[in-house]
C-alpha positions as CSV (number, residue, x, y, z in Angstrom):
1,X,33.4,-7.1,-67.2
2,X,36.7,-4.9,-67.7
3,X,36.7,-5.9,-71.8
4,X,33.2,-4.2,-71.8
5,X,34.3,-1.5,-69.8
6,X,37.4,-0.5,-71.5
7,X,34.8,-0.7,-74.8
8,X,32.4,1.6,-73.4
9,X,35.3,3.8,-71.9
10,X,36.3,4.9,-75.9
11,X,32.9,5.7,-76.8
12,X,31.3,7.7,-73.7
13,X,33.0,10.9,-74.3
14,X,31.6,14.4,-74.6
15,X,29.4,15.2,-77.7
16,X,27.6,12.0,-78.0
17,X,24.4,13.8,-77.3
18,X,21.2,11.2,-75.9
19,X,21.0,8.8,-78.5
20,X,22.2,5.1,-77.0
21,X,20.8,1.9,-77.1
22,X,19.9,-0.1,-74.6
23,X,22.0,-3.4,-73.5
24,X,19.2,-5.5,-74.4
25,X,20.7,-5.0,-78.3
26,X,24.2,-5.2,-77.6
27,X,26.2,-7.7,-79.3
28,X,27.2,-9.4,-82.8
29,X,24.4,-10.5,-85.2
30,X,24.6,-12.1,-88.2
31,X,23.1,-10.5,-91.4
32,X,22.4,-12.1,-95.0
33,X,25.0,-10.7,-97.3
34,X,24.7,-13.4,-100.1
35,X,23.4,-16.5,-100.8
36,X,24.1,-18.3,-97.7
37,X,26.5,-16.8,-96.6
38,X,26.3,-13.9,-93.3
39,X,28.1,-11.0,-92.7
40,X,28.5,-9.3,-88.9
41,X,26.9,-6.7,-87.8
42,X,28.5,-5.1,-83.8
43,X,25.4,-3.0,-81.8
44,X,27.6,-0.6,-79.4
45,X,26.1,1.4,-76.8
46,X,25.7,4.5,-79.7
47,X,26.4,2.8,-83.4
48,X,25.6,0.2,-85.4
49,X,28.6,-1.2,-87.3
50,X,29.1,-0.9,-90.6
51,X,26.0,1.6,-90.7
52,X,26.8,4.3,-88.8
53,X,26.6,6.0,-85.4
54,X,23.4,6.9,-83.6
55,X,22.0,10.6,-84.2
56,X,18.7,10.6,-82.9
57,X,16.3,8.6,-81.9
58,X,12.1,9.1,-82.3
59,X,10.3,6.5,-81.0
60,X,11.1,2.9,-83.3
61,X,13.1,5.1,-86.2
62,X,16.5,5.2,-86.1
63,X,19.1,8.1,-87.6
64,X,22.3,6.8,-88.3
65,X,25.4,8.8,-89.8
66,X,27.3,7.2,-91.8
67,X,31.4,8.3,-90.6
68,X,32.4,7.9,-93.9
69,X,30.6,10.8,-96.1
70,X,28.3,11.8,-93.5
71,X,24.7,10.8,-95.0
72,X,22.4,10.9,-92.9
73,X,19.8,7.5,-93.1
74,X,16.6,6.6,-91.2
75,X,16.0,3.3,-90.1
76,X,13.5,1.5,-88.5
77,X,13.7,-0.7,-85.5
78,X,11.9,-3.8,-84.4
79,X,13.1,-6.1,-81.7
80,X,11.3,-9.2,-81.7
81,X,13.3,-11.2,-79.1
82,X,16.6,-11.6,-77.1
83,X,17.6,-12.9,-80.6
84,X,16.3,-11.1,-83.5
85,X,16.0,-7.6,-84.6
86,X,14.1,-6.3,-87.3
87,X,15.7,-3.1,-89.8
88,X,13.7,-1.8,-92.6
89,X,15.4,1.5,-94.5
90,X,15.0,2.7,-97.8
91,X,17.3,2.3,-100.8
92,X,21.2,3.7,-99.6
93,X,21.2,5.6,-103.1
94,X,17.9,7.7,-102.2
95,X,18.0,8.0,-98.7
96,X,20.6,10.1,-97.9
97,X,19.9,13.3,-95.9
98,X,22.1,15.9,-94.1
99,X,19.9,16.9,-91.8
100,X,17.3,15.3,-88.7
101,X,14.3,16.7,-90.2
102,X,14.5,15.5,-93.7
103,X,16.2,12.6,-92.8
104,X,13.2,11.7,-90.5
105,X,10.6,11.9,-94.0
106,X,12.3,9.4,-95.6
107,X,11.6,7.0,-92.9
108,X,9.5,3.7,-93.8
109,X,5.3,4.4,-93.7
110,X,3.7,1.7,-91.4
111,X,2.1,1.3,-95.0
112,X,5.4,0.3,-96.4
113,X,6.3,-1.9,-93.9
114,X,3.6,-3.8,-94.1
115,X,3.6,-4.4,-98.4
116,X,5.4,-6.9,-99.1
117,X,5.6,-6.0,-102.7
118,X,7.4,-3.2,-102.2
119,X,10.0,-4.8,-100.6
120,X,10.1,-7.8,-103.7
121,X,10.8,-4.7,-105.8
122,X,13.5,-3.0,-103.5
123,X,11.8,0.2,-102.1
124,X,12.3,-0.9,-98.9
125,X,15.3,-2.6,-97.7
126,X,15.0,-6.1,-94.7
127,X,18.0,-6.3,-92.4
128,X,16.8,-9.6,-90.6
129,X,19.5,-9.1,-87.9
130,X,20.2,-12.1,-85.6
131,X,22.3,-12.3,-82.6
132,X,25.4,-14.4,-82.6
133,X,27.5,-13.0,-79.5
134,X,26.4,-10.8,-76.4
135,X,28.0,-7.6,-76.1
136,X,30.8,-9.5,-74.0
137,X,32.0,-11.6,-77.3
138,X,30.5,-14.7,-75.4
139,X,28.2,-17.1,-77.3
140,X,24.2,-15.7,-77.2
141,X,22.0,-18.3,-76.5
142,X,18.5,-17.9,-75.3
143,X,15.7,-20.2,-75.9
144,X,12.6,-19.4,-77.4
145,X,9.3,-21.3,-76.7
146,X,8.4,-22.2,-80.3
147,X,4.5,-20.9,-81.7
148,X,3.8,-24.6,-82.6
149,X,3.6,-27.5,-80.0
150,X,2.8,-30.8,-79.8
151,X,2.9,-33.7,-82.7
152,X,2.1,-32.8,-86.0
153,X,1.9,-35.3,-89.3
154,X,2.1,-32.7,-92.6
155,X,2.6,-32.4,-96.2
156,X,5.4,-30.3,-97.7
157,X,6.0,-28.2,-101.2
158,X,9.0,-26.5,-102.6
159,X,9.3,-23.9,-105.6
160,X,11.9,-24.2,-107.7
161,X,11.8,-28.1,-108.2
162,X,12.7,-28.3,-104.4
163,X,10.5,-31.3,-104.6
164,X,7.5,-32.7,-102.7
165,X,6.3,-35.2,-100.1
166,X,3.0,-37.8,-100.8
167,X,0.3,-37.5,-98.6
168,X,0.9,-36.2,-94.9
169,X,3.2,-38.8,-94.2
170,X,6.3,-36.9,-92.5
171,X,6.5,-35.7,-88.9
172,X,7.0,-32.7,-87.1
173,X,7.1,-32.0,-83.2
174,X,8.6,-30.0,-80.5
175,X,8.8,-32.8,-78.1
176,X,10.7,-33.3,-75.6
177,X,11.8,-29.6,-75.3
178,X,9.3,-26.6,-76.6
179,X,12.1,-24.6,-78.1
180,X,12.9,-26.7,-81.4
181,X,11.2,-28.5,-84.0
182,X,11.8,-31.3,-85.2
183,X,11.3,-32.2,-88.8
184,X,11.4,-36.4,-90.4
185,X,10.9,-36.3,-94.0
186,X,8.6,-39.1,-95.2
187,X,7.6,-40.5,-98.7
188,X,9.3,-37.8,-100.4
189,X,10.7,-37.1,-104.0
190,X,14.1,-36.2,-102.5
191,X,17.4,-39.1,-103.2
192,X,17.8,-39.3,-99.6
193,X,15.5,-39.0,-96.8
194,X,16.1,-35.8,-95.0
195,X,16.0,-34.9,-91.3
196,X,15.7,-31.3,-90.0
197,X,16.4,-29.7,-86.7
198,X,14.8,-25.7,-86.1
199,X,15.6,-23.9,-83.1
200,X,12.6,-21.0,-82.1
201,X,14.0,-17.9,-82.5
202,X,11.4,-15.4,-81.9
203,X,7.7,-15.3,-82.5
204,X,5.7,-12.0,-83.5
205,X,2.4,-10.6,-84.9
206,X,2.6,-7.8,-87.0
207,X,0.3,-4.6,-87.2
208,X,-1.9,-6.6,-89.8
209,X,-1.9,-9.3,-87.8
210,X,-0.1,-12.1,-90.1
211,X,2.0,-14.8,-87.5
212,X,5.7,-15.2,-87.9
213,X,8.3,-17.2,-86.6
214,X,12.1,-17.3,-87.2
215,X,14.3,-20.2,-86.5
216,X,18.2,-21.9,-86.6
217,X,18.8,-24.4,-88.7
218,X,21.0,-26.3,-86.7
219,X,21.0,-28.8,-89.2
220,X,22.1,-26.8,-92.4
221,X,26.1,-26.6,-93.3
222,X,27.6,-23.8,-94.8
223,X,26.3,-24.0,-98.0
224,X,23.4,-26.3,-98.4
225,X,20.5,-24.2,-97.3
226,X,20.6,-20.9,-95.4
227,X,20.8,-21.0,-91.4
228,X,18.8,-18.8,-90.4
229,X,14.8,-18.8,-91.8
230,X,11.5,-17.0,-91.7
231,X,8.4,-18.1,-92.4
232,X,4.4,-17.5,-91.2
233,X,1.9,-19.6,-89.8
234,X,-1.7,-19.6,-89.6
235,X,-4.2,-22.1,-87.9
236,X,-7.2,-22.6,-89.8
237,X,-10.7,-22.4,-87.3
238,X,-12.4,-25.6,-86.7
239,X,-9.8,-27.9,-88.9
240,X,-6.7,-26.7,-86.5
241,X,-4.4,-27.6,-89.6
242,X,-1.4,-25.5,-89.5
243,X,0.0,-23.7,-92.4
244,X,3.5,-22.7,-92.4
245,X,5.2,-21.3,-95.1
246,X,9.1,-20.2,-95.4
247,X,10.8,-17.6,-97.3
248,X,14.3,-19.0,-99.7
249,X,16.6,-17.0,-97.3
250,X,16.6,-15.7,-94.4
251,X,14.4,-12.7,-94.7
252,X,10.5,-12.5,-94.2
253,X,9.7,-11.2,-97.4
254,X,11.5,-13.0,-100.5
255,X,9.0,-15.5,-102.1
256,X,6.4,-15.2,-98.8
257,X,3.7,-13.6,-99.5
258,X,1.6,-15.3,-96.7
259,X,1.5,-18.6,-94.5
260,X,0.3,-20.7,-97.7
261,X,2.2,-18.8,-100.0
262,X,5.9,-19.2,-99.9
263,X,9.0,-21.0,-100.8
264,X,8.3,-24.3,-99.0
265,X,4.7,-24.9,-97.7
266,X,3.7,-27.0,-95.2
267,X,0.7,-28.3,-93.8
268,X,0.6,-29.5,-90.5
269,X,-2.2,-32.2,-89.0
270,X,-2.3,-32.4,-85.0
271,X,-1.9,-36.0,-83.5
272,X,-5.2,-37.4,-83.3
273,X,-5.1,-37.9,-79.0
274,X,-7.4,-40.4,-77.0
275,X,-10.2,-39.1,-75.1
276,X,-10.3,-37.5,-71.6
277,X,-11.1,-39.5,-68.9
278,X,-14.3,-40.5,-68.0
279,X,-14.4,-38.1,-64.6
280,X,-12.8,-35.3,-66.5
281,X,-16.2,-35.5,-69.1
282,X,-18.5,-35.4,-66.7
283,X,-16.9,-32.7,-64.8
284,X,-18.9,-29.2,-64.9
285,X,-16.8,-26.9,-63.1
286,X,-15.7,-24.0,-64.7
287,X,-12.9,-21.4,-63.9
288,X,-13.9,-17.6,-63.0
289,X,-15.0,-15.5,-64.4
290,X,-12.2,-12.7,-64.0
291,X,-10.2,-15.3,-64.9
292,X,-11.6,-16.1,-68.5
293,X,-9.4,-14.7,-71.9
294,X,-6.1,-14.5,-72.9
295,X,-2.9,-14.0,-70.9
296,X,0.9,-13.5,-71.0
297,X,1.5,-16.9,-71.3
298,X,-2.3,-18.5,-70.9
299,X,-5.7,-18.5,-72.2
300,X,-8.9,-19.8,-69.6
301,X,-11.9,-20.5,-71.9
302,X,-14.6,-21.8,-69.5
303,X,-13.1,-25.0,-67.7
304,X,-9.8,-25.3,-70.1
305,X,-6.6,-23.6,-69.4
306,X,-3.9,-23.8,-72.0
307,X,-0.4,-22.8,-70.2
308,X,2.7,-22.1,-71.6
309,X,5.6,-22.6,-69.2
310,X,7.9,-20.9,-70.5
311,X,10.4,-21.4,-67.9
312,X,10.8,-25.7,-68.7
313,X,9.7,-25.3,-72.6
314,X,6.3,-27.0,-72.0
315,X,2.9,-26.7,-73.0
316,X,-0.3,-28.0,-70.9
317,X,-3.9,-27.9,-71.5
318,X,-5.4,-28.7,-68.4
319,X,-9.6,-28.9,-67.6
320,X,-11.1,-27.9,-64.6
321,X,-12.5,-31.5,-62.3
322,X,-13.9,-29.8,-59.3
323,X,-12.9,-27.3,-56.8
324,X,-14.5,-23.6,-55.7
325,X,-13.3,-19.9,-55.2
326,X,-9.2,-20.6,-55.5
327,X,-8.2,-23.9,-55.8
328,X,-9.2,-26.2,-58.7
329,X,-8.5,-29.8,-59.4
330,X,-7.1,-30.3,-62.6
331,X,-6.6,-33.1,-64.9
332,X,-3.5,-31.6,-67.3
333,X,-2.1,-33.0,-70.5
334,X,1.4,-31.8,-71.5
335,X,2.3,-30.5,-75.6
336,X,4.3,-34.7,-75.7
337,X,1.7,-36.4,-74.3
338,X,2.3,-36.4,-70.5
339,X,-0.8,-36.7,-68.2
340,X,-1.8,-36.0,-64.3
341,X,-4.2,-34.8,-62.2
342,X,-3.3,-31.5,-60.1
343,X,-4.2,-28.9,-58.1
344,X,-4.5,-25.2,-59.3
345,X,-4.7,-21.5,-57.4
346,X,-5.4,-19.1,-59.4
347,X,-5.5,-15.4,-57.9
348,X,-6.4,-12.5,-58.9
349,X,-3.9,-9.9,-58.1
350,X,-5.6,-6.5,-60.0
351,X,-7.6,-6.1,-62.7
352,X,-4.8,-7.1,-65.4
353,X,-2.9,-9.5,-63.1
354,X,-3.3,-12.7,-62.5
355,X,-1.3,-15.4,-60.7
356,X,-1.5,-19.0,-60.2
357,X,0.8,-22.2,-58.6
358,X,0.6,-25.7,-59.5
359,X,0.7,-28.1,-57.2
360,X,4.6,-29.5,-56.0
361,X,3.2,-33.3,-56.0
362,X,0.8,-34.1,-59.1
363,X,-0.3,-37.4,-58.9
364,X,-2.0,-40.0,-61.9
365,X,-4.6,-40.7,-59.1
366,X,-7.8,-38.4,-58.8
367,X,-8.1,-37.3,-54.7
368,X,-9.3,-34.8,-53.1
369,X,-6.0,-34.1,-51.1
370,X,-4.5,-32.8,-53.9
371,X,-5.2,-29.2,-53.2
372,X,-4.0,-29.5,-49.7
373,X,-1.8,-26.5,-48.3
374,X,1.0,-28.7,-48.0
375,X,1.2,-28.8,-51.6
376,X,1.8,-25.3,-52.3
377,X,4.6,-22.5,-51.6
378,X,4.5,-19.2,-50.2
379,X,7.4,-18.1,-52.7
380,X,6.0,-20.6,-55.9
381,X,3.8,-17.9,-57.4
382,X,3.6,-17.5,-61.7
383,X,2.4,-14.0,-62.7
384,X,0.3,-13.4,-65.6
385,X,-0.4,-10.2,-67.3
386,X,-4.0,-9.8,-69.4
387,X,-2.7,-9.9,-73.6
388,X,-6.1,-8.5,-74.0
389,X,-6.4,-4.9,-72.2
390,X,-9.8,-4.1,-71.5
391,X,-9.7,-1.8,-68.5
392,X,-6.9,0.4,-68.0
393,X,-4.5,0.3,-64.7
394,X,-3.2,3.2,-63.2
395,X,0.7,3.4,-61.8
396,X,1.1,3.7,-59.1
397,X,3.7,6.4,-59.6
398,X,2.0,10.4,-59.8
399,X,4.3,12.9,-60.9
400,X,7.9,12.5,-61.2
401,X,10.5,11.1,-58.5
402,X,14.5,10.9,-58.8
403,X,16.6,9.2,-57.0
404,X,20.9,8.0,-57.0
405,X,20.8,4.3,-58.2
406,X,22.3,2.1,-55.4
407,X,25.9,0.6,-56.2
408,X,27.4,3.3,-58.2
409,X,28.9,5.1,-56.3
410,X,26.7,8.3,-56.7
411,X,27.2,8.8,-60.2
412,X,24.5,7.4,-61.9
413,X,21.0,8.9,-61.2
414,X,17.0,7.5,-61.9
415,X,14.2,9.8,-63.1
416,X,10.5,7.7,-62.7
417,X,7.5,9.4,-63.7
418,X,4.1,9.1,-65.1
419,X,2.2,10.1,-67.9
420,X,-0.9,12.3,-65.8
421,X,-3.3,12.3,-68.9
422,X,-2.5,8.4,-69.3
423,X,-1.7,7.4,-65.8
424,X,-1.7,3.8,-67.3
425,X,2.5,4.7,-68.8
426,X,5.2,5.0,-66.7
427,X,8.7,6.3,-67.6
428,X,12.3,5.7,-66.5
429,X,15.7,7.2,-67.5
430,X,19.0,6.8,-66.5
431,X,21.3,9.8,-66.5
432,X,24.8,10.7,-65.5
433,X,23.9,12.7,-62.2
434,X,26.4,15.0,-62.9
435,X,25.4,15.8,-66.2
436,X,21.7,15.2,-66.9
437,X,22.2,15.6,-70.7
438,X,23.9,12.2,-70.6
439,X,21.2,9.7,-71.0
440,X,22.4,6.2,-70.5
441,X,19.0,4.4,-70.7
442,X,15.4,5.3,-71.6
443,X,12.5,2.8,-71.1
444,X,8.6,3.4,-71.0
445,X,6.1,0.7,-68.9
446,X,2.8,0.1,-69.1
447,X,1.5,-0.6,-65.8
448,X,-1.2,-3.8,-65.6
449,X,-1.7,-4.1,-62.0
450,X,-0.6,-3.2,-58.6
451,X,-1.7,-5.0,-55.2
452,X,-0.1,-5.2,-51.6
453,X,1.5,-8.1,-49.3
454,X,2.0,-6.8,-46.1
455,X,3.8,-3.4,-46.3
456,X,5.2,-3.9,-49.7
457,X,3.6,-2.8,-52.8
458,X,3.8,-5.1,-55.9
459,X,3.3,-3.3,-59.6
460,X,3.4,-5.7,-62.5
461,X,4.5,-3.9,-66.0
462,X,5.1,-4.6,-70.0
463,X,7.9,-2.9,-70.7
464,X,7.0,-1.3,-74.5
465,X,10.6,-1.2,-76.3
466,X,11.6,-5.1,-75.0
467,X,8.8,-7.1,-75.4
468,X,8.8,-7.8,-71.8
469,X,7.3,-7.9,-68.9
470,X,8.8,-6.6,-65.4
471,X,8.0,-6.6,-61.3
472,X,8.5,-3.5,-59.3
473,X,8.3,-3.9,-55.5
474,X,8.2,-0.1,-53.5
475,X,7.9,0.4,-49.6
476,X,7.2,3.7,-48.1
477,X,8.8,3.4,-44.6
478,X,7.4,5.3,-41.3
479,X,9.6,8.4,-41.7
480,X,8.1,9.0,-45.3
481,X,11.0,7.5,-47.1
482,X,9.8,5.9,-50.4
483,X,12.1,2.6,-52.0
484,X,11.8,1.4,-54.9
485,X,12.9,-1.8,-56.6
486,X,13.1,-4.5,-59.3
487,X,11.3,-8.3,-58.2
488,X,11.8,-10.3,-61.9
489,X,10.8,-10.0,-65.1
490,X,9.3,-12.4,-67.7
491,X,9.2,-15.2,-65.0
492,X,6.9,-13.3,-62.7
493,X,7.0,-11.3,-58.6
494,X,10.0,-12.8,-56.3
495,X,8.8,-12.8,-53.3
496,X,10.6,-11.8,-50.2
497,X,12.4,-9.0,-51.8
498,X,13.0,-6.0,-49.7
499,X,13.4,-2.9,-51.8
500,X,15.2,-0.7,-48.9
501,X,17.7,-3.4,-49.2
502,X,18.5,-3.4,-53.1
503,X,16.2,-0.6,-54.1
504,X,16.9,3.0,-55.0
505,X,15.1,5.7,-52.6
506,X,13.4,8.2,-54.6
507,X,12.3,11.7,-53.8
508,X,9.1,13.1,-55.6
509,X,10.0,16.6,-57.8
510,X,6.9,17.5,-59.1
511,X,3.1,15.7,-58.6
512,X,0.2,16.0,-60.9
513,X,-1.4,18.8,-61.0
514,X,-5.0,19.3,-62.2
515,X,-3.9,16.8,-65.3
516,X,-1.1,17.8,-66.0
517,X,2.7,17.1,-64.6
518,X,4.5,20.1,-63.6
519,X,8.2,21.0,-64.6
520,X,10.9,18.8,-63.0
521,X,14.0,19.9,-61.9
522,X,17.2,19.1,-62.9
523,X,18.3,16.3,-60.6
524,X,20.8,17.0,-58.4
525,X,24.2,18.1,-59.2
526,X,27.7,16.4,-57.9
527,X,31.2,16.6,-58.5
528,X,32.2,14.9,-62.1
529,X,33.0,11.5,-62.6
530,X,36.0,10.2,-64.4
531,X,34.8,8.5,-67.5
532,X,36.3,5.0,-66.2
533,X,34.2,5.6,-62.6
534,X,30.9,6.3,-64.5
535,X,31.4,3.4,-66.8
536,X,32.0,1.1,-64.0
537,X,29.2,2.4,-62.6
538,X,27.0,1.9,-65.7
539,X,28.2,-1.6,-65.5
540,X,27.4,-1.9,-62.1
541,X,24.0,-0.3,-62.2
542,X,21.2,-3.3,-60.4
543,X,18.2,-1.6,-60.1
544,X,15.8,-1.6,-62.6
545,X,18.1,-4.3,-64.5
């Protein structure tokens, strides 16, 4: 914690002006420099090194001066997970500006970033960024869930005389852990057979709605084949083949046009699996109605629920046996194979929430004890936010609130407010409290559902810039005093968390007015920090983390 520190201690001096990034990209990533070969690129909390140090930032485009001549170049951000970010800038030798305003009109079109010709030709420049070490100089790891599950057979092409397998004779799967795949080359024109491991890296949809995936070869050495790859994938209706297709590097645009037009092409044929169960067949429950469509992590089609968990790297399709309001029998078959009979509970939270439990003792035995209350926990909840926004949810926030962010000391402060002619966005921003000009942190929600337990209000988010979702618990106690605080993210709302115990108290500043927010004050003003206090604080800093 002190290494970070004294880091952030040399770069939070006056004159850095509001442009940071958030920790979520801190760290060391590894970029294609040549054939095979990586070179580093360091995220601090204002540059990125070797391109230059944050000037400004409007919404996902990034301006960046370069320290050695000053150019000023536009660049535009995507994160895609905890371990892949996405640049896109034009040419260095024609997109040099000296100031903000021109600099921001030679920014990449959402035209441009979705042609992939014009990146074959060079007009626009991929940085495929992925992360190597955290901002601490530890080792990154985090597992990613990968788009394709189960056991596949599949056919495979390569440009370039890369060669070709008969029939659909090799195998693919993800089993027994969701977050690689596993590839045994079969009846295939190479001298030796060849095995191949992937790890998941991230999965994403762009604007034009093409699927892409990119992965680890943990297989590859240092010169045989690049380690990191990109490819797309599309399922074909009524088939469910699976086309994937990979780029020759490690970008997402050289030779891949689409998911059957790439460098290496596969096609991927699902396991043929046995029937369901006789009871299971004739079952002709269905699940609710509110609870029908897609989901964070889950789609409900009539009596079928398809689950990710996330959490263990598992997938389950499960189909509804019997069972009314709440609780359902289920019989469930896992991505590998694995089948049970269970109990569901699904609730409905708000109009955008959902959440649900499984059973603690599934059983290969139909009964009708199975959804017993003995079976279930209090604290064992799994919330689900709608994919698929319909219907709007208001924050619960109206106007704007502040408030001194517990464990630090006084120095850091919270401004939360809402967006009055949207009330479904919510915004939060760390600042110095001494200087307000020195914005540490800037993140905007979108609020899917709020609902109370007890005296405590739950408020379940997508966070826009992260890709994530996030739980906010707030109490308002009998004096008027309003807490708020943070309950989990991806994995759902902790229960028995008491936000006047680790939440920040917050003070409203200005409330909605006819539609419209009204001025906020500053926030309120204290003696200055030392630099080495307010980074310790920064480091400190637990709520809303």
């Amino acid at each position: 914690m002190w290494l970070a520190a004294i880091t952030l201690l040399a770069l939070l001096r006056p004159g850095l002006g509001e442009c940071y990034f958030p920790f979520e990209y801190h760290g060391t990533y590894a970029v294609q420099s040549a054939r095979n070969q990586y070179s580093e690129v360091l995220i601090e909390i204002n540059r990125i090194l070797p391109y230059g140090v944050c000037h400004r930032r409007v919404g996902n485009n990034l301006i960046l001066r370069d320290g050695s001549n000053g150019c000023l170049r536009c660049f535009h951000l995507a994160i895609r997970s905890a371990n892949v970010l996405q640049l896109h800038t034009r040419d260095p030798q024609s997109s040099c500006a000296t100031n903000s305003n021109a600099t921001l009109r030679l920014c990449p079109t959402p035209d441009e970033l979705r042609s992939a010709e014009r990146m074959q030709r060079g007009r626009i420049h991929e940085l495929m960024m992925y992360k190597t070490k955290t901002r601490t100089a530890e080792p990154h790891a985090h597992q990613v869930y990968c788009p394709i599950s189960g056991r596949f057979s599949f056919s495979y092409e390569a440009d370039e005389a890369g060669g070709a397998c008969r029939g659909a004779a090799s195998e693919l799967s993800n089993c027994p852990y969701g977050f690689g795949l596993h590839l045994h080359f079969r009846a295939c024109s190479f001298r030796q057979q060849r095995n191949m491991t992937l790890q998941c890296l991230a999965d994403w949809t762009d604007a034009d709605g093409r699927h892409f995936v990119a992965l680890m070869d943990v297989t590859a050495s240092e010169s045989d084949r690049p380690r990191y790859r990109c490819a797309m994938y599309r399922e074909e209706l009524g088939s469910g083949r699976i086309f994937l297709a990979f780029s020759s590097d490690s970008s997402c645009h050289r030779q891949l046009v689409n998911a059957t037009h790439g460098h290496e092409r596969l096609v991927l044929y699902a396991a043929v699996s046995h029937p369901w169960p006789p009871a299971v067949r004739r079952a002709t429950c269905t699940f609710p109605d509110w609870a029908q469509g897609h989901w964070q992590h889950a789609h409900v089609d009539g009596n079928t629920i398809v689950y990710k968990d996330v959490a263990n790297f598992k997938s389950y399709t499960a189909r509804c046996i019997g069972g009314q309001h709440e609780k359902f029998v289920i019989y469930s078959r896992s991505h590998c194979g694995e089948e049970m009979y269970n109990c569901i509970w699904l609730k409905e939270r708000a109009v955008n929430v959902m959440e649900f439990q499984l059973g603690l003792m599934p059983s290969r035995r139909i009964s009708n004890s199975l959804c017993g209350p003995h079976r279930f926990l209090d604290t064992g909840w799994i919330t689900q936010g709608r994919s698929r926004i319909e219907h709007e949810a208001r924050c619960p926030v109206s106007g704007s609130y502040s408030g001194v962010i517990p464990d630090t000391d006084g120095q850091l402060c919270a401004r939360l407010r809402s967006d009055c002619t949207s009330s479904q966005s919510m915004f939060y921003t760390v600042t110095s409290c001494a200087n307000a000009s020195h914005i540490f942190e800037k993140r905007e929600y979108r609020c899917l559902g709020s609902w109370t337990e007890g005296d405590v209000l739950y408020t379940y988010t997508q966070r826009r810039d992260a890709l994530s979702y996030e739980c906010f618990v707030g109490r308002v106690m009998a004096d008027g005093r309003v807490f708020i605080g943070e309950a989990g993210t991806d994995e759902g709302c902790r229960r028995r968390v008491d936000p006047t115990r680790t939440g920040m108290l917050i003070t409203q500043t200005a409330p909605c007015r006819d539609g419209a927010e009204t001025s906020e004050p500053p926030p309120p003003t204290v003696s200055a920090p030392t630099l080495a206090s307010l980074v310790a604080a920064l480091l400190l800093a637990r709520c809303f983390r």
